[in-house]
C-alpha positions in Angstrom: -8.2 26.9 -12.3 -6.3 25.0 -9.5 -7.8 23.7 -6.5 -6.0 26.6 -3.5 -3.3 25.3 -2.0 -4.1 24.2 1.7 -1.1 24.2 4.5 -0.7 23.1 8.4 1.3 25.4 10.1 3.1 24.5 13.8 3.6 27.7 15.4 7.1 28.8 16.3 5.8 29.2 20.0 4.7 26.0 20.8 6.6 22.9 21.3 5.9 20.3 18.9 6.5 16.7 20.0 8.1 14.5 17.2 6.9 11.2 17.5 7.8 7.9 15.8 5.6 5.3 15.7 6.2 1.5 14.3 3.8 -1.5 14.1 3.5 -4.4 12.3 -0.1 -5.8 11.1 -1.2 -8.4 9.0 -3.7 -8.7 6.2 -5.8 -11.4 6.0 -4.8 -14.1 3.5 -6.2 -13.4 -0.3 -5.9 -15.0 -3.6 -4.8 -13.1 -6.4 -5.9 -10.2 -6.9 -5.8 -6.3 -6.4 -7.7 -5.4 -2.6 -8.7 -1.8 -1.3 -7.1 -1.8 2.2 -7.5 2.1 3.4 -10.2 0.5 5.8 -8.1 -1.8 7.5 -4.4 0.0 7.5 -6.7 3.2 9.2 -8.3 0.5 12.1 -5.0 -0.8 12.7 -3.6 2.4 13.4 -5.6 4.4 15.7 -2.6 6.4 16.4 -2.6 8.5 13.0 -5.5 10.4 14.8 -2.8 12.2 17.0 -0.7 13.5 14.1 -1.1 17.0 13.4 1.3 17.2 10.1 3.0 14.0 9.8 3.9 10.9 6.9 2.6 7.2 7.0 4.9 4.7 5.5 3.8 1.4 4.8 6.2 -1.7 3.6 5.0 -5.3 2.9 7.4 -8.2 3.8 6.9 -10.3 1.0 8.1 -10.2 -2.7 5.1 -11.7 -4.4 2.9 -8.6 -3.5 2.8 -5.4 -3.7 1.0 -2.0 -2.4 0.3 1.0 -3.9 -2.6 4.2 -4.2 -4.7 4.4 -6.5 -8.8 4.4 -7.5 -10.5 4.2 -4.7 -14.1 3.7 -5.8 -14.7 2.0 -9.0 -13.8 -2.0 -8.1 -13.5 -2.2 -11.9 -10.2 -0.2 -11.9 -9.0 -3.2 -9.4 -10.2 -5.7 -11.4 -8.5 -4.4 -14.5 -5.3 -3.5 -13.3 -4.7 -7.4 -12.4 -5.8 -8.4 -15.6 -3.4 -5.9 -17.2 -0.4 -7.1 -15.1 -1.3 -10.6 -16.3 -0.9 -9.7 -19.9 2.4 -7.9 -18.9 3.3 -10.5 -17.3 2.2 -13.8 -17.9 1.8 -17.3 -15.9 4.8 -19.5 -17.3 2.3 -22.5 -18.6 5.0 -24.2 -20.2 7.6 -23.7 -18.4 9.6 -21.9 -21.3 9.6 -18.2 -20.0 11.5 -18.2 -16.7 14.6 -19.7 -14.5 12.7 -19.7 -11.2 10.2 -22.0 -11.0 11.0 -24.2 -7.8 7.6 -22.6 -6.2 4.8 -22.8 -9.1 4.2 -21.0 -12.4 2.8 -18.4 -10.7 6.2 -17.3 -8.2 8.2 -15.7 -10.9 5.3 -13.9 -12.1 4.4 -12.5 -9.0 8.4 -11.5 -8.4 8.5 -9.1 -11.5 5.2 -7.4 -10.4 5.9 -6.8 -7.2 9.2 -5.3 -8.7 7.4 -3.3 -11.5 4.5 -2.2 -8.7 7.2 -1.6 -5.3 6.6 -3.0 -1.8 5.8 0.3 0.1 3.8 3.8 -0.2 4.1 6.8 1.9 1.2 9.1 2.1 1.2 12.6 3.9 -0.9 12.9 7.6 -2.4 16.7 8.3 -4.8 16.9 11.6 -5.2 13.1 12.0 -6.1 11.7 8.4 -4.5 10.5 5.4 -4.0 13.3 2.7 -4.8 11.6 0.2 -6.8 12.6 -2.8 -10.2 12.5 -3.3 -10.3 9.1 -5.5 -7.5 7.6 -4.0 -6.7 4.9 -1.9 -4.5 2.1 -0.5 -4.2 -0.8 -2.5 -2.1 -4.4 -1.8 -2.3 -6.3 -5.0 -1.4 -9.9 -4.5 0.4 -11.6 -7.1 0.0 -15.3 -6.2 -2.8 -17.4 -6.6 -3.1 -19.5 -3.1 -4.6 -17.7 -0.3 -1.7 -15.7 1.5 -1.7 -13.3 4.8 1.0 -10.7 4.3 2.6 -8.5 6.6 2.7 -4.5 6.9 5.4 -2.8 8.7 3.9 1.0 9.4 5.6 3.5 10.7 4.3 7.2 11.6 6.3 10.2 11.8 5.3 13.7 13.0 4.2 15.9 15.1 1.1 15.1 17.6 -1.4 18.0 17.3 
């Protein structure tokens, strides 16, 4: 049996305010790797906790990264999903597989998975929280092996509750 639906209403009596909210952020340099980040994106924005019904859109300035939701628990699933985007697509060792290499073995790699994975996520708000599901969370996978801080343009759109 499905879980009941759940809705937030605004009442047609009251006066919403729309609000539009944009910040940038940065998240602290990593090697590669796939990183939980719910923690962080939710301290940087304290403002999501005035949002009554609402979306969160994050974007990451960089093509050799990459965010996205998924398991939220199990570090394993992190762990995994690098190794399989590896296999997908490998490190050019020889130098035989790809054009671009002016900026390692590892750049044109981490070009195609950040293509294949997408640069942004939007995830519903409802009274002041991410709606997201029970086992899921924020991820930003980083696709090249030196240490690199990234950065996260958010932006929040709703109505405050």
């Amino acid at each position: 049996m499905p879980p009941p639906s759940t809705s937030t209403n605004i009442p047609s009596s009251s006066s919403p305010t729309t609000i539009w909210f944009q910040k940038t952020f940065t998240l602290p340099p990593r090697a590669r790797g796939s990183y939980l980040v719910t923690d962080h994106v939710l301290s940087e924005l304290p403002e999501l906790r005035h949002v009554k019904v609402g979306l969160l859109h994050l974007f990451v300035q960089h093509t050799s990264c990459a965010l996205s939701l998924n398991e939220n628990w199990d570090k394993d699933v992190r762990e995994d999903m690098s190794d399989a985007l590896d296999r997908i697509v490998p490190v050019d060792k020889t130098g035989d597989l790809y054009r671009h290499s002016a900026e390692g073995e590892d750049d044109m790699p981490a070009h195609i998975k950040s293509a294949l994975i997408g640069a942004s996520v939007s995830v519903p708000i409802s009274n002041g929280r991410l709606a997201t599901g029970t086992w899921q969370g924020i991820w930003y996978l980083e696709f090249r092996a030196s240490r690199h801080a990234r950065k996260v343009v958010a932006t929040i759109q709703g109505v405050q509750g």
